[in-house]
N, C-alpha and C positions, 0 to 999 in steps of 0.2 A: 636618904643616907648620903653623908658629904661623899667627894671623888677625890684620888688625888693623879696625876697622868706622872707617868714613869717613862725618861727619854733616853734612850742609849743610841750609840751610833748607828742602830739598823732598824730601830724599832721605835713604835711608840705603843704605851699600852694606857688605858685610861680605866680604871676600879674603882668597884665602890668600897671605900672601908668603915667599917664599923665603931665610931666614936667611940676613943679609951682604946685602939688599937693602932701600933706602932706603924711606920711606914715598912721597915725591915719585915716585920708577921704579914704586913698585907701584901709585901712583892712576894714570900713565899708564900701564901695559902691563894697566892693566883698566879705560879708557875715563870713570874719573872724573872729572868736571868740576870746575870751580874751582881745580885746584890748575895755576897756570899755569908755574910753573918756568922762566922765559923763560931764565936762565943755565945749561939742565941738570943744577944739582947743584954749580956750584961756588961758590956759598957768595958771592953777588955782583948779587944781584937784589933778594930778600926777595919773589917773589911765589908761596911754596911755604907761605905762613904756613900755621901750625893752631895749636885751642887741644888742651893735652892733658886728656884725666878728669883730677880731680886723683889718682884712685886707682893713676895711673901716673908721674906726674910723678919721686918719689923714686926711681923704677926707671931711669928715663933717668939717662945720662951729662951733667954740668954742662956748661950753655952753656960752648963756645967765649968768648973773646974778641970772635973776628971773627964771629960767629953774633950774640952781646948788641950788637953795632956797626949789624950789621944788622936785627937787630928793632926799631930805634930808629925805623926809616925805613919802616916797613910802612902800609899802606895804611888797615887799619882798625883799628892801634893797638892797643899793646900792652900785655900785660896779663900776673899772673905766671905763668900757665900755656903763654903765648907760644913757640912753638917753631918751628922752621923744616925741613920735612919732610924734606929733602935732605938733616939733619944726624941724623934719629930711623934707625936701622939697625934694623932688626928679627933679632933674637933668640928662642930658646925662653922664657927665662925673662918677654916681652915677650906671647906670646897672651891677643890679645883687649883690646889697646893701640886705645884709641876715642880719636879726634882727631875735633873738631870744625871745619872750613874756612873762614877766617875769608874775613870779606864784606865790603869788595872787598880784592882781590888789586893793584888798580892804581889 
């Protein structure tokens, strides 16, 4: 099962996710803090920010429209590695996909 490692200013946590499951679903179904996802994933909050490595970025699917709409609005500003975790899907070709939890969420 791919991994992806979650970095916040105090921590590091590294999990396994389930291909076809969100990065936002996998920080909550394994107790990581920071990523607050107040809308559960639809695409209507922006409090699931992450920045991505950039040695993954190219590998992700181009921002949405309504994703670059809402990164505009995030809390601690966005920058071009800006991603919004509810929209990163984890994949094989994606192990070991490290997002860094941007500070503050709100």
């Amino acid at each position: 099962m791919p991994k992806a490692i979650y970095l916040s200013a105090d921590a590091r946590f590294e999990v396994e996710v389930p291909v076809g499951t969100s990065l936002m679903r996998a920080a909550g179904d394994n107790d990581i803090g920071g990523i607050v996802g107040d809308c559960g994933g639809s695409l209507s909050c922006a409090t699931c920010h992450v920045f991505v490595a950039p040695e993954y970025v190219e590998l992700l699917p181009p921002v949405s429209d309504n994703e670059s709409q809402m990164l505009d609005y995030t809390a601690a500003g966005r920058q071009p590695n800006s991603r919004l975790s509810c929209q990163l899907v984890m994949t094989e070709e994606l192990d070991g996909l490290t997002v860094t939890i941007a500070d503050p969420q709100l």
